[in-house]
N, C-alpha and C positions, 0 to 999 in steps of 0.2 A: 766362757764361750758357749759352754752347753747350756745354758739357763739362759743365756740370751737367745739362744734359735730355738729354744722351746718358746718364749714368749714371743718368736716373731709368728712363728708355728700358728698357735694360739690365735695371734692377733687377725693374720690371712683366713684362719679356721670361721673365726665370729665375722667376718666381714663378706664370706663367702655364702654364710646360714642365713646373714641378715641381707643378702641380694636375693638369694632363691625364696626365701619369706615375701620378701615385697613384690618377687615377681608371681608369685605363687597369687598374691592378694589383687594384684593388677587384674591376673589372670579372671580370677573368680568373679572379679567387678565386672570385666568384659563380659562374660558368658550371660551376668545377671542383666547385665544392661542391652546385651541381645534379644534374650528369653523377652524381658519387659517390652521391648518394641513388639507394636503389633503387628502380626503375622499377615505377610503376605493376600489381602483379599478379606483382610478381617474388619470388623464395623472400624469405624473414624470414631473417637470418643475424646472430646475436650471439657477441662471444667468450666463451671458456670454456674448459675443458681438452677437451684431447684426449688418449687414449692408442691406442697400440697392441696393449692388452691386451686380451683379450677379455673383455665387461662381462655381467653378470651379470642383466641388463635384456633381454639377448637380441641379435640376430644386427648389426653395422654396417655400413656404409656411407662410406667416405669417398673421398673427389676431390678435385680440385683446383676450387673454387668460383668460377664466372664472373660470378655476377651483380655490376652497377656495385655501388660504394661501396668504403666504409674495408676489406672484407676481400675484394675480388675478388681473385684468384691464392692466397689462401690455402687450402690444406689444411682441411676442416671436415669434420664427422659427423655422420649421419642415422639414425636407427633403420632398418634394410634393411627391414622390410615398412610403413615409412611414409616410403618417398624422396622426399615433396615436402613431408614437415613443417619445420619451423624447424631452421635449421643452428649448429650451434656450430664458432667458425671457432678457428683452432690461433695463429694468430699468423705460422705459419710458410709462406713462401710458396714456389713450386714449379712450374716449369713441365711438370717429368713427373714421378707420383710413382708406387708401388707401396708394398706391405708385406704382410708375412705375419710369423705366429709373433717379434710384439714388436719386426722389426729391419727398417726403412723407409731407401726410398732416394728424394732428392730432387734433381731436375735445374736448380737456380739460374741466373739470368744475373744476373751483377754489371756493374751502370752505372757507364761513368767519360766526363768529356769526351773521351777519345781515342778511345773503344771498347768495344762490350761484350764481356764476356769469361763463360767459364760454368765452370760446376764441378759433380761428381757429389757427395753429400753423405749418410754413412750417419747415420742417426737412431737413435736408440733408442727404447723403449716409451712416451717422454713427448716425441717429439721431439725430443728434445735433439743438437744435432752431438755425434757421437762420431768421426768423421774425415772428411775433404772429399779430391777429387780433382781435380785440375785434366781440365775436358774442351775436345779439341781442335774446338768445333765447334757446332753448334745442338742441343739437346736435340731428342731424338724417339723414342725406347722405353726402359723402365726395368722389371725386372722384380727379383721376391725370392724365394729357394729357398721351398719348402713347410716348410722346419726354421727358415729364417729365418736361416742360414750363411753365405748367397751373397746376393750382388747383384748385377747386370748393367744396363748401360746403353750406347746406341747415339745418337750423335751426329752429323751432318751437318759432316764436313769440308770438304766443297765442295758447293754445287747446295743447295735449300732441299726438294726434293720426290722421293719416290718415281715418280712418273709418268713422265719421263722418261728417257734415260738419262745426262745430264750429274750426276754428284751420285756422290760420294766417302765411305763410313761408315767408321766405328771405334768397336769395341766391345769392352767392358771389363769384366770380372769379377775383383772381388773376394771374398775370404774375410775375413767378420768375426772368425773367431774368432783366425786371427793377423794379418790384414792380407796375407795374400798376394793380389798383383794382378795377373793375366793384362790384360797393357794393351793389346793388337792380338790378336785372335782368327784376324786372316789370318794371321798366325806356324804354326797352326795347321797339320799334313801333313793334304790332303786325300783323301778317295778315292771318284772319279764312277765311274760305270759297273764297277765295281769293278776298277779300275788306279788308282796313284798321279795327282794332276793337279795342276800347275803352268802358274799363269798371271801378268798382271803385273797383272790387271784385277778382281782378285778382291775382292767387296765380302762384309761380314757383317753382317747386322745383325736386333733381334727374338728376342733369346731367350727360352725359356721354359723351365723347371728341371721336371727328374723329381723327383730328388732331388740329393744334392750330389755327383755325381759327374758325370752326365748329363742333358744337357740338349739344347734342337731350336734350330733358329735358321735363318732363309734367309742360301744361297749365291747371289749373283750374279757369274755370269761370259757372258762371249761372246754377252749380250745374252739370255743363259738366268737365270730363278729357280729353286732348289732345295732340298725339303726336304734339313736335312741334322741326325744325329743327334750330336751332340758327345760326348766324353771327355775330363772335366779330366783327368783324370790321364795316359791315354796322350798328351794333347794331339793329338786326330785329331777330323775333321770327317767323317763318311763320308753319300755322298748318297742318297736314298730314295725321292725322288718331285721329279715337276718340277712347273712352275706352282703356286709355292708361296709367300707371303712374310710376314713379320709373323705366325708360327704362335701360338696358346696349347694349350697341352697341357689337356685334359679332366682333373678330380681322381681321377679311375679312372687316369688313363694311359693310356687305349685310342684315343683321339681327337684328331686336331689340329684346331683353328678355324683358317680364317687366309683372305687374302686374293686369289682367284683372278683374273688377267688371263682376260676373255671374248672372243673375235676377235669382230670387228664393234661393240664399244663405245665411244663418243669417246676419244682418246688421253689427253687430261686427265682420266677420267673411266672408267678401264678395269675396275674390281675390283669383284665381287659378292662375296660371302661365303659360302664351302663350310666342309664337315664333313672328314676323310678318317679313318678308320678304317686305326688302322695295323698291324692283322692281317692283314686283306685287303686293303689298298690301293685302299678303292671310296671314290671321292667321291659327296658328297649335296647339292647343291645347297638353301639354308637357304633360308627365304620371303621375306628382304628382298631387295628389287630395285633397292634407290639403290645409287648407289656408296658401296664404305666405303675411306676410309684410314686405318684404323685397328690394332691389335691386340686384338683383340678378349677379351673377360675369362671364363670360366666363371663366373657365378653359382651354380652345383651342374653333376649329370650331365647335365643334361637341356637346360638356357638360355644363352645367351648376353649378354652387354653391350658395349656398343661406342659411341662418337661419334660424330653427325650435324652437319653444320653445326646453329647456332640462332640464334636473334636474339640472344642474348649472344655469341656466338662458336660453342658447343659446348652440344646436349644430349645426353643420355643413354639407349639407346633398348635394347630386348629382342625376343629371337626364339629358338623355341623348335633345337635343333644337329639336331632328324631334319628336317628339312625341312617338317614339319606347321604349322599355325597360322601364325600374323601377325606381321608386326612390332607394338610396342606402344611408348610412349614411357615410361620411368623418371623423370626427371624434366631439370627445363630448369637451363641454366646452370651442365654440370656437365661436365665430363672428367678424364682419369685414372682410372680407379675401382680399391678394392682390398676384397674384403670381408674381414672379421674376424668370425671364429664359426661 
């Protein structure tokens, strides 16, 4: 008798562990399938295609799409003079993306129980992988030639943050049209104050393309930032201007945006966003006053785009590169941006 009400014991015991398990599991689906719905007031996002081509409806819009649900981190597109209408999401997701002229570069992390791991990833006009690279590191800038030839991306091999100075980059350019890969740009013969320079501390990271020969990108060394102007072909970095980092080149080519350290700004919390004019070498001080950590995009000759913290993670905000006018919001729930058209 005793052996039998142990094992009735037993049997009510396993039957009671395997209800509160399944309700337990119920539970957690609900809250994830809440969380996934998007929040009250937030964009409208359906899938759909997306391409890289430039569409005959007029000028786009795409980024990487923050708001909750089934397609947050994915790649979607916006008519560009209507940035808060309904998005159509790509399927394809990216935690840094760029694209111009048909050929898109995406910054993945791939999850495993050991680790996460990441990879740079060139796209084609419909998205599609056409070659992946292993990167050493956290995704943090991704940029693509104006011909659409080149790709470049910069990754976090040690340290998670610009503000600091504990944090290690590596950055990588490739050429689609054979696959040739510059995989360390500190390989790179530098040249500061116009002498050779050789250090063991030398970071790169933040390109931006002229075209496919020439390109800008901040040098970090000795605790200095510096514009500096690249040559794939000679393979040479030569330096330009200091207090420089994260530059985008202007669609004229006459202007760098990028991110100025201010003396007297909180140390986590140091970069305004200037203009420099690279004929004269005059900075213009732009009208937004938060801090950006960002790389900042050309919208045309005149405006800038760039990423604010938001209640999704990241919005998307504008201000006009001469220093006039205001900041103004783009729309919420959005980073990366690249336009098309």
């Amino acid at each position: 008798m005793r052996n039998r009400t142990r094992v009735i014991i037993l049997l009510v015991a396993v039957v009671l562990l395997g209800a509160v398990g399944t309700g337990a599991v119920l539970y957690a689906a609900d809250r994830t399938a809440r969380r996934d719905q998007a929040q009250p007031g937030g964009p409208s996002v359906v899938s759909g295609p997306v391409s890289l081509q430039v569409q005959s409806g007029g000028r786009q819009l795409l980024f990487r799409n923050m708001a909750w649900g089934p397609h947050r981190d994915e790649i979607t597109t916006v008519a560009a003079d209507h940035p808060d209408g309904p998005r159509t999401a790509s399927g394809v997701q990216c935690l840094r993306f760029h694209a111009a002229a048909g050929t898109g570069i995406c910054l993945q992390a791939q999850h495993s129980a050991l680790e996460d791991t990441y990879r740079a990833v060139v796209l084609d006009d419909h998205l599609r992988e056409l070659r992946s690279f292993p990167a050493a590191g956290i995704p943090t800038r991704s940029r693509v030639s104006p011909s659409g030839h080149l790709a470049a991306w910069t990754v976090f091999v040690s340290g998670d943050s610009y503000a600091g100075s504990d944090f290690s980059t590596r950055t990588s350019i490739v050429d689609v049209r054979d696959w040739n890969l510059r995989e360390n740009l500190e390989d790179f013969a530098v040249v500061l104050d116009g002498r050779p320079y050789q250090a063991h501390d030398i970071n790169i990271w933040g390109v931006t393309f002229a075209d496919d020969t020439t390109f800008y990108a901040t040098l970090a060394s000795a605790g200095q930032t510096h514009l500096v102007r690249g040559d794939l072909t000679a393979r040479t970095l030569t330096a330009l201007h200091d207090n420089v980092e994260c530059p985008s080149l202007s669609p004229d080519g006459t202007r760098v945006a990028y991110k100025k350290r201010v003396p007297g700004l909180p140390a986590d919390a140091p970069w305004r966003l200037y203009v420099l004019d690279l004929a004269t070498m005059t900075e213009t001080a732009t009208a937004e006053q938060r801090n950006i950590d960002d790389q900042a995009l050309w919208s045309g000759d005149g405006t800038l785009v760039y990423a604010l913290p938001g209640d999704y993670g990241a919005d998307l905000w504008t201000v006009p590169a001469d220093g006039s006018g205001r900041a103004e919001p783009v729309t919420k729930a959005a980073v990366a941006p690249a336009y098309l058209g």
